[in-house]
C-alpha positions in Angstrom: 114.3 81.0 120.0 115.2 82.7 116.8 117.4 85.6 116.8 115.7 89.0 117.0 116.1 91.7 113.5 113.7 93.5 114.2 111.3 95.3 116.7 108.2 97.1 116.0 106.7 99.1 118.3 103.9 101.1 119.7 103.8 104.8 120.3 101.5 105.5 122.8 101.1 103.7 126.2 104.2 101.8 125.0 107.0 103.7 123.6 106.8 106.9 124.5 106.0 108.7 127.8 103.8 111.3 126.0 103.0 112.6 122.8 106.1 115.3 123.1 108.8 113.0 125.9 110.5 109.8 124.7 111.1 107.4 127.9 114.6 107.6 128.2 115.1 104.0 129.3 113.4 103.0 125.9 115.7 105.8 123.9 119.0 104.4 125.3 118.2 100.6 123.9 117.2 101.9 120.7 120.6 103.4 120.7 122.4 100.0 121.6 119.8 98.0 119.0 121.1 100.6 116.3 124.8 100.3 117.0 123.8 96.3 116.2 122.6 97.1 113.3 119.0 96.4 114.9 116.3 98.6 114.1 113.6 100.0 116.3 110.2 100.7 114.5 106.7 102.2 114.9 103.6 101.0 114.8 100.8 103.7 115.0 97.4 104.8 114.6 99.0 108.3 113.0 100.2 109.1 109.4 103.5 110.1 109.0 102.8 113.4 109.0 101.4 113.7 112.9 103.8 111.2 114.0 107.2 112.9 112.7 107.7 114.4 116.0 107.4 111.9 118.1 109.6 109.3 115.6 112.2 112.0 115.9 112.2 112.5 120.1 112.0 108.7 119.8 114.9 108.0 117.8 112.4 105.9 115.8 113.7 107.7 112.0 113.9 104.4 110.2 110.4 102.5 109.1 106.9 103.4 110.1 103.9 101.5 109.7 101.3 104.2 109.8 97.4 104.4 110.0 97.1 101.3 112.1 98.5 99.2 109.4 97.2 100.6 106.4 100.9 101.7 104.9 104.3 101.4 105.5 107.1 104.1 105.4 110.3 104.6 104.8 110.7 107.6 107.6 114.0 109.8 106.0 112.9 109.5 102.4 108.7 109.8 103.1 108.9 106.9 100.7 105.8 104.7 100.7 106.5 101.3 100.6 102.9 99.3 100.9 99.9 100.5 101.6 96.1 99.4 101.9 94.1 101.9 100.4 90.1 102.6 100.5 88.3 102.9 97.1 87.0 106.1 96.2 83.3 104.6 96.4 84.0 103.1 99.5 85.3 106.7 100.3 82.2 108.1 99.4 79.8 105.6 101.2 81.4 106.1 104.5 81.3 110.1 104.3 77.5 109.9 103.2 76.8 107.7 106.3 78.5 109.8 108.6 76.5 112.7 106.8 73.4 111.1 108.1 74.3 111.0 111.9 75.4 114.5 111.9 73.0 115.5 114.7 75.2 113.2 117.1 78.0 115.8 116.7 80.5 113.4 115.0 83.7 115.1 113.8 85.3 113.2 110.9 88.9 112.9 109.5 90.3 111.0 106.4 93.8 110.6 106.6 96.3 109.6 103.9 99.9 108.2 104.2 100.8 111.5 105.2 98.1 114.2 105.2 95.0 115.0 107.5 92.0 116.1 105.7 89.2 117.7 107.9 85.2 116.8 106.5 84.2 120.5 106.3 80.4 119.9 106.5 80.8 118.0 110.0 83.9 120.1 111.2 82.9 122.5 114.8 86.3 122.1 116.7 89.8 121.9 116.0 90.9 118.8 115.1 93.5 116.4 116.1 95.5 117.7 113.7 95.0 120.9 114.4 95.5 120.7 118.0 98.8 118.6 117.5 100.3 121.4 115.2 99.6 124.4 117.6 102.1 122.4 120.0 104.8 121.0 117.5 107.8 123.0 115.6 106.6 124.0 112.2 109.4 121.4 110.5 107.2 118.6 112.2 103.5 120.0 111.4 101.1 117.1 109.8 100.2 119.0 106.1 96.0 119.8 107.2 93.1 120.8 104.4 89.8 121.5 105.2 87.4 119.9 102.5 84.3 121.7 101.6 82.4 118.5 100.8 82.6 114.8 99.6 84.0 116.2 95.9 86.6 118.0 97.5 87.8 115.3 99.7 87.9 112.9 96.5 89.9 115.7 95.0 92.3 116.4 97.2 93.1 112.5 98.8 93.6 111.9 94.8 92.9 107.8 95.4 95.3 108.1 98.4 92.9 107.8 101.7 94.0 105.1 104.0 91.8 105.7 107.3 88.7 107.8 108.3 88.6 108.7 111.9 85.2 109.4 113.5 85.2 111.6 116.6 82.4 111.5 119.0 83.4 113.4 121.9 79.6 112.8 123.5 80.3 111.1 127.4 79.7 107.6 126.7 78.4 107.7 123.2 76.9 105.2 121.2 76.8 105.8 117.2 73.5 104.3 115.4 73.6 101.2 114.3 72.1 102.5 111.2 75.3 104.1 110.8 77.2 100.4 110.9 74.6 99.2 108.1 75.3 101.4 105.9 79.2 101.1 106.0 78.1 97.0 105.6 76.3 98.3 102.8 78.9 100.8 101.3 82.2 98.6 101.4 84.4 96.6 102.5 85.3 98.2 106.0 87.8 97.1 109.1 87.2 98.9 111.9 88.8 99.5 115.0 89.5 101.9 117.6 93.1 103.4 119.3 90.4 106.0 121.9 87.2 105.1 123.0 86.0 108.7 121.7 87.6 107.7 117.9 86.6 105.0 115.7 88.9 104.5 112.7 87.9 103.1 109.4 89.8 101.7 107.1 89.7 98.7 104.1 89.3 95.3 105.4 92.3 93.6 105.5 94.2 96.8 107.3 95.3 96.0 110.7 98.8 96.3 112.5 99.4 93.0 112.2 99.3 93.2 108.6 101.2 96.2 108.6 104.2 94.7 110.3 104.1 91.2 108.6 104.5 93.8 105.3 107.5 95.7 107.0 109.1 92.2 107.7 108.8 90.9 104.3 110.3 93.6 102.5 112.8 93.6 104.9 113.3 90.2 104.3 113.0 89.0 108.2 111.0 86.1 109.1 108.1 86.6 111.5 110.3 84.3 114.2 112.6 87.4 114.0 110.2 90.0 115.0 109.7 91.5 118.3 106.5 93.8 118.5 105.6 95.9 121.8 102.2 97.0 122.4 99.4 97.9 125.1 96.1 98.6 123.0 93.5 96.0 121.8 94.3 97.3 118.3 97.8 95.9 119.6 96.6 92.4 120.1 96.6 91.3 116.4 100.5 92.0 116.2 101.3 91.3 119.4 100.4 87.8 118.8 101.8 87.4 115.4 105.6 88.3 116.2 108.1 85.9 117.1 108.1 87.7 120.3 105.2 89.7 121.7 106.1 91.4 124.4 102.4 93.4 126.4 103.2 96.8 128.9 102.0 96.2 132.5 99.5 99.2 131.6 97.8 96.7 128.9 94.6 94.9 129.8 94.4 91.8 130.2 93.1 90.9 127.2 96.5 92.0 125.6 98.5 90.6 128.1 96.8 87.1 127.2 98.2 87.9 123.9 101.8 88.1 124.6 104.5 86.0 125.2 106.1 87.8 127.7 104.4 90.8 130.0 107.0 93.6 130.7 106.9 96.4 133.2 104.6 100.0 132.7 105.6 101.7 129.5 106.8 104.7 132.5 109.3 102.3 133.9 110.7 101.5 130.1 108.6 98.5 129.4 110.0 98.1 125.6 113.5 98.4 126.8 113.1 95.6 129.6 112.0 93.3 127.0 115.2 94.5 124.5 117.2 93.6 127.5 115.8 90.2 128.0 115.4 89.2 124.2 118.0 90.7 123.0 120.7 92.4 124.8 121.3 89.9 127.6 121.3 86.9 125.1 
């Protein structure tokens, strides 16, 4: 087996304990990766702007790969290194279909590398944005605008939008399949979903997997040399690409059929078992 550079990891379910605790097993083998010179990265459904907290509880300030794949960051400059963005007619398409299943009570969100951008016309809670800022310190608070229509969210993404997330907080909710035709007929859409209340949108050829085979080639690591952690279906795709995938107990078993090697619940420090194993103990 091929020496490990490099591990990518998930947030949720994986890395972290909760959106505001990092598992300390998982925080005290990032620290011996780093004094290796190894780097411990995440993989996320956020931007950078929601996920700054938890990359700095984590330890994780290094690289990002943000929106599910569809950019990558450098965390302590905000630098954008790759991204995968959606056309502003694409844009458009989506945001009119969603504008025609309004009675289901959809909330919608476009998000950029970095900003959250609530869809005015279909906004009637706080968002996910706005729910995560009330709780975190104002130096990690995701930059939020509420757009007043499809103009305004042209206007202010400026050719920049990356994902659209579709809420539909209805128990058990199904979304038209009208709604799926006209995204078929409006672009060229990947979708996928982190929650089974969210369905995220982005261009096709956006997925984590991507995302971290972009990381590893500008880092100039071969994909033999990646280790990526994960416990989400949207997790499968990278799982099974890296040299070593490594599944959290807590995963289905879908994405445990994935991996090459099934660690213990992301509680217990699942990631940091597999360091141990793969790396440390070597």
């Amino acid at each position: 087996m091929a020496e490990i550079k490099i591990v990518m990891t998930d947030m949720d379910g994986t890395y972290m304990e909760n959106s505001f605790q990092a598992n300390q097993q998982n925080l005290e083998a990032t620290r011996k990766l780093a004094e290796r010179g190894i780097p411990v990265c995440a993989v996320t459904a956020r931007n950078l702007g929601l996920v700054r907290r938890m990359l700095h509880l984590g330890e994780l300030e290094t690289y990002c790969v943000n929106n599910n794949g569809c950019s990558v960051h450098n965390v302590k400059t905000g630098e954008s290194l790759w991204s995968n963005r959606i056309p502003d007619s694409w844009l458009v398409a989506a945001l009119k279909a969603c504008d025609r299943i309004k009675d289901t009570g959809i909330q919608v969100e476009v998000h950029t590398g970095e900003m959250s951008i609530d869809y005015g016309p279909l906004k009637t809670l706080p968002s996910h944005a706005d729910r995560e800022n009330e709780q975190t310190e104002p130096q990690f608070r995701c930059p939020t605008v509420v757009a007043k229509d499809i103009d305004d969210v042209l206007r202010i993404a400026d050719g920049k939008a990356e994902l659209i997330r579709v809420f539909d907080y209805r128990e058990n909710g199904v979304l038209p399949g009208t709604f799926y035709r006209d995204l078929i007929m409006g672009g060229e859409f990947m979708l996928t979903s982190s929650n089974p209340a969210v369905l995220e949108i982005m261009a096709a050829g956006s997925s984590k997997r991507n995302g971290v085979a972009q990381l590893a080639k500008i880092l100039g690591i071969r994909q033999e040399e990646v280790m990526c952690c994960g416990d989400g279906a949207n997790d499968i795709g990278m799982i099974s690409w890296a040299g070593v995938g490594v599944a959290m107990d807590n995963a289905s078993d879908e994405v445990k059929a994935a991996a090459d090697y099934v660690s213990c619940n992301f509680k217990q420090g699942g990631v940091a078992k597999a360091i141990e194993k793969y790396i440390l103990n070597r």
